[in-house]
C-alpha positions, 0 to 999 in steps of 0.5 A, spaced: 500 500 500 506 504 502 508 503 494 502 505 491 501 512 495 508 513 493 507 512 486 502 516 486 505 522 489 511 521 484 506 522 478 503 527 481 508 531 483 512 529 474 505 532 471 506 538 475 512 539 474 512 537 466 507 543 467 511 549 470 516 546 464 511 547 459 508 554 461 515 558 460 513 561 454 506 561 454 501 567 454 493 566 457 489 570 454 482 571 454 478 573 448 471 575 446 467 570 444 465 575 436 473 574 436 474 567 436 466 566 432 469 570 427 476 567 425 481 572 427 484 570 433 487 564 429 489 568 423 493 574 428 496 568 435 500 564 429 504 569 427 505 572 433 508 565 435 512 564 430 515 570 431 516 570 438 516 562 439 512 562 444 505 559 445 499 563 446 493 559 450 486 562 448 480 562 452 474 566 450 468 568 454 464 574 454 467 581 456 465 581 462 469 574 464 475 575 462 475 581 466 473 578 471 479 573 470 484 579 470 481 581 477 483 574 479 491 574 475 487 567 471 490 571 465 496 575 462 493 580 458 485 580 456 482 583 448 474 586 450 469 591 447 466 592 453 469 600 454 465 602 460 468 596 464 475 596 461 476 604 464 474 601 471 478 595 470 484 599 469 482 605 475 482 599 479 489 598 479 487 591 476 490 592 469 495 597 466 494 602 461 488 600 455 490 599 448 485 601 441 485 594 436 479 595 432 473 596 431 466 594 428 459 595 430 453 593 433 447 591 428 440 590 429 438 583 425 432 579 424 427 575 420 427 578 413 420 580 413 421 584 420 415 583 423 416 590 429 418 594 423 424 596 425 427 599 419 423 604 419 425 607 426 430 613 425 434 610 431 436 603 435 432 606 441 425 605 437 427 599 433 428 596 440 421 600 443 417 596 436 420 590 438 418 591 446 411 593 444 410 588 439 412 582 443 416 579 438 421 575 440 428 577 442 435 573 443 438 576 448 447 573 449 445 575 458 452 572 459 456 579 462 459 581 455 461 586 451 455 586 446 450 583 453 452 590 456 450 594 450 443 592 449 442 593 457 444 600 455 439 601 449 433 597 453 435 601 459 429 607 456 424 601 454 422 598 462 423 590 459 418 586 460 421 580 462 415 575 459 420 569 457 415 568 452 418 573 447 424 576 452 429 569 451 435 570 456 440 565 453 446 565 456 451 564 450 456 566 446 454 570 440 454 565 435 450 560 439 445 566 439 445 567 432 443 559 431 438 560 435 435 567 433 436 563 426 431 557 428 427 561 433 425 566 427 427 573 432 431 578 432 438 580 435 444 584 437 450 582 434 457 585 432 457 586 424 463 581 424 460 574 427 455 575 423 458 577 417 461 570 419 455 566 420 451 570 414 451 563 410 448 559 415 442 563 417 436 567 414 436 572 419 437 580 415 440 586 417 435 591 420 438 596 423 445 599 423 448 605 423 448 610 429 453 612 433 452 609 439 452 603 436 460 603 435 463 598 437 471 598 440 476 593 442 481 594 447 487 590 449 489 591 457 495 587 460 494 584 467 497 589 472 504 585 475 503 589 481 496 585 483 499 579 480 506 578 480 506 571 476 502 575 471 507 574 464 508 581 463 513 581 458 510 577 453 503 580 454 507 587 453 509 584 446 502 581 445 500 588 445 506 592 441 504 586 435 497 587 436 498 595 435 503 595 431 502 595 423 503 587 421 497 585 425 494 592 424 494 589 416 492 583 417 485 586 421 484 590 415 485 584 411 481 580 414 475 577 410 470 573 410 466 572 404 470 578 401 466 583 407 471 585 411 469 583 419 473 588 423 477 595 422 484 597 425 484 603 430 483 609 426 480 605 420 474 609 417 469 604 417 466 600 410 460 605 407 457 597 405 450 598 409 447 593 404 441 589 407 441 581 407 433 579 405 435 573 401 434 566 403 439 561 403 438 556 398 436 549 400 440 543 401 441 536 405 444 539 410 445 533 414 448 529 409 452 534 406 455 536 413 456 528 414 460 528 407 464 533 409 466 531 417 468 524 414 472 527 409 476 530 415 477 524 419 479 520 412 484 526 411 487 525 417 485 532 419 491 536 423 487 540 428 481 535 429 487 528 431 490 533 435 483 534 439 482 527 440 489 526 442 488 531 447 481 527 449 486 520 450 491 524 453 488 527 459 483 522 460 488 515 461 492 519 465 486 520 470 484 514 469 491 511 471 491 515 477 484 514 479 485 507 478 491 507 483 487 509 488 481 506 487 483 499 487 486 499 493 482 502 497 475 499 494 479 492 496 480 495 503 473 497 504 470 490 501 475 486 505 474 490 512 468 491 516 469 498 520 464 503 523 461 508 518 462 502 512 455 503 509 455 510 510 461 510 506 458 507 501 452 511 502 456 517 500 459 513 494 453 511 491 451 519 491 457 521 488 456 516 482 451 520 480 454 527 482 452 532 476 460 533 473 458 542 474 458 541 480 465 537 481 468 543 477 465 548 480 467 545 487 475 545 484 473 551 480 473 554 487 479 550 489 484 552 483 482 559 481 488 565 483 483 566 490 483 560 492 486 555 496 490 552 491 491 559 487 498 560 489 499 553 483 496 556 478 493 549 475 487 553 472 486 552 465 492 547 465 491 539 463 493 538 470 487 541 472 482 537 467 485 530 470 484 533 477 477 533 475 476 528 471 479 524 478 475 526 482 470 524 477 471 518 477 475 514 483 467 514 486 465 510 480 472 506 480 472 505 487 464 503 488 465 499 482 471 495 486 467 493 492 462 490 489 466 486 485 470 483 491 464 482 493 460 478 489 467 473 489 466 466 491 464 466 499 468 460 499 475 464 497 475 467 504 475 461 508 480 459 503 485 465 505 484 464 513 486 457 512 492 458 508 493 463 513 494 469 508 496 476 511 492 482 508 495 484 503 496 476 500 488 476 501 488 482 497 492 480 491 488 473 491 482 476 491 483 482 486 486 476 481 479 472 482 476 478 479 480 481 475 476 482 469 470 485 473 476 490 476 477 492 468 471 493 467 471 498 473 476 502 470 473 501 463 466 504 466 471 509 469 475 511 462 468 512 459 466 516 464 471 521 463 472 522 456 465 522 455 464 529 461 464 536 458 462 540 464 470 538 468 473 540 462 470 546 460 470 550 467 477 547 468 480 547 461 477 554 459 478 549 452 484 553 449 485 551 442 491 546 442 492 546 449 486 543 453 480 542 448 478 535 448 472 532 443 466 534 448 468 541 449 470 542 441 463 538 438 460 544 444 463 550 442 465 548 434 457 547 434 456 554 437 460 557 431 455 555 426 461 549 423 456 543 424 462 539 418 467 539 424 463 538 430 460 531 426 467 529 425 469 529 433 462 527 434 463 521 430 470 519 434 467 519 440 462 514 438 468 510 435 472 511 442 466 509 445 464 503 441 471 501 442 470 502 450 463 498 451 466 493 446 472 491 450 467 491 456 463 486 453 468 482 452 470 482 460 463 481 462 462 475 457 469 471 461 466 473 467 459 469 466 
């Protein structure tokens, strides 16, 4: 048992260290889910790594997170559109001086009849008062971002009935809104560039644009290091001088989608193009073709899509592995023994079994972030973090698993080991020899548990391009941008993971009978 403790200090204690090892050159940055939805980021982070040589670790979230994520030092250096919060973030001595990137602008979309008549308002403020007073449904992001924020100011004259019936809170990023605007038939507010972006995968048509308050900047702020001393202040520094400086500025205004130009570098004037989209799209087998095209994927052994799953395996044997360490002794212990306060024990072992996966990371979310008890080791949106969760996850499952199969072993067996006069451990090693394969099925079940979760991954991980998104997280978030080709393909893999997983459990199940 000593050795078995201390083999698992020493993984531990190798993965946390492997993990500072990786970080040296890294860069967190949190982004706005209309940068990530649009493209942009994955045009301008490669070439500042090449560049630098470096490895930058994306998390997008809404405005408001991820300044909320600077206030805690979980991020280097954040890229928002929420202006009024960014000045507060800096006046706090949260982050140092802001800096202009770019810009777009916010617009009013909705079904191409429009229903409220809202092109016929002279301002967005009566635009949204005809939406009020008609009833017509609304999607709103109500996820604290940038665009969330500025809808509250152009509802703030209008006294909002908060009737769900025609007021949708979705709590989303913009592309899922925009999805979901399209399917619902309602109207919107959305930045030009995510929906420049999603233009051919919805019907929904500009309804109104054009006013001043409707501008829509972007600012870049470095982490204040006096608040958070581990802050990578020198890199975000660098960060910030290529986003501002005349290659990046370039690449923005280079940046198109369906020849629209979706954002405009600082001091940029904005393109005069105001045309309205009333056309439908035109009808085509929609799931057929995204099949065709998410096998094409997997058949052309698609890089990012491998890398997604190799980092789903990787993470999850790795949980799996230390899960197993700790939860075959201990159910064997458990099994073997009688003590006070077995049932209840088992008890709580059945509860967690069930235990909703937001709620354990929730709970380590509490635990990992900068402000908690384990802050000082910044394992937060790390993979580390991800195996802690999955760990913890899945010992109960292990561990319940295990007990019940020494348990069902040959009552005679223990009656063989006394005679024999066998010590704990002997009694131990025999009877987990006699249920080897129900033991492996544990960990089977385990193992599927765990590459199957996405709650612990996407509280935990933050899903970061190439570092910590798995095949769960990516399917959610590849789906919320509207790219349903690449989303089907990872949903195929883990089918096929979990094909394999259920057929070498079968396999184990029909030896034991």
């Amino acid at each position: 048992m000593q050795i078995i403790i201390k083999l698992n200090i020493t993984l531990i204690l190798c993965s946390l260290f492997s993990l500072v090892n990786a970080e040296t050159d890294t860069l967190r940055l949190a982004i706005t889910t209309t940068t990530e939805n649009s493209g942009l980021i994955h045009v301008l982070n490669p070439v500042f790594e090449q560049e630098h040589n470096v490895k930058i670790n994306t998390i997008s979230v809404g405005s408001g997170q991820a300044l909320r994520l600077g206030e805690q030092g979980d991020i280097d250096v954040l890229l928002t559109h929420a202006p009024e919060d960014e000045k507060q973030f800096v006046k706090s001595g949260y982050g140092l001086e802001r800096y202009p990137v770019m810009h777009n602008d916010f617009i009013l979309i909705g079904p191409s009849d429009d229903p409220a008549n809202t092109q016929a308002a002279t301002s967005i403020f009566q635009a949204f008062n005809n939406i009020y007073n008609t009833k017509n449904q609304f999607i709103s992001r109500s996820d604290d971002s940038g665009t969330h924020k500025k809808e509250i100011v152009l509802w703030r004259d209008n006294d909002i009935d908060s009737d769900p019936s025609w007021y949708i809170r979705a709590g989303v990023g913009m592309g899922a809104v925009l999805l979901l605007a399209n399917e619902q038939q309602a109207y919107t507010l959305t930045d030009r560039g995510t929906y420049l972006a999603f233009k051919d995968k919805i019907d929904l048509a500009v309804q109104y644009q054009g006013d001043s308050i409707l501008y829509n900047p972007y600012h870049v702020i470095v982490v204040n290091p006096d608040r958070h001393p581990y802050i990578n202040s020198v890199l975000a520094q660098k960060y910030i001088s290529f986003l501002t400086g005349e290659k990046a500025q370039k690449i923005i205004n280079d940046f198109r989608v369906g020849n629209k130009q979706l954002f405009f570098a600082e001091n940029t004037n904005t393109d005069s193009d105001t045309e309205r989209q009333d056309t439908k799209n035109e009808q085509k087998s929609f799931f057929l073709d995204a099949a065709i095209s998410s096998i094409n994927l997997i058949i052309a052994f698609d890089k990012t899509l491998f890398y997604v799953v190799w980092t789903s395996l990787y993470v999850s044997l790795i949980a799996v592995l230390i899960a197993t360490l700790i939860s075959l002794p201990l159910g064997v212990l458990v099994a073997l023994n009688n003590f006070k306060g077995k049932n209840f024990l088992q008890t709580c072992l059945n509860t967690l079994m069930a235990l909703p996966t937001v709620v354990v990371g929730l709970l380590l979310y509490g635990l990992l972030n900068r402000q908690g008890l384990l802050g000082d080791m910044a394992l937060l949106y790390t993979p580390l973090a991800v195996i802690i969760g999955q760990c913890a996850l899945i010992i109960p499952v292990i561990w319940n698993l295990t007990i019940a199969a020494v348990n069902s072993a040959d009552p005679r067996l223990a009656m063989t080991c006394s005679s024999l006069g066998a010590s704990h451990l002997q009694r131990s090693l025999i009877y987990m020899s006699e249920v080897r394969f129900a033991l492996i099925a544990a960990v089977v079940t385990g193992f599927g548990r765990a590459i199957g979760e996405v709650g612990i991954a996407m509280m935990l991980g933050g899903n970061i391009d190439g570092y910590t998104r798995t095949m769960t997280t990516a399917i959610a978030l590849e789906t919320s941008k509207g790219d349903f080709e690449f989303a089907l393909a990872l949903g195929f893999m883990l089918l096929f993971v979990a094909f394999i997983i259920n057929t070498v459990l079968q396999q184990f199940q029909t030896k034991i009978r």
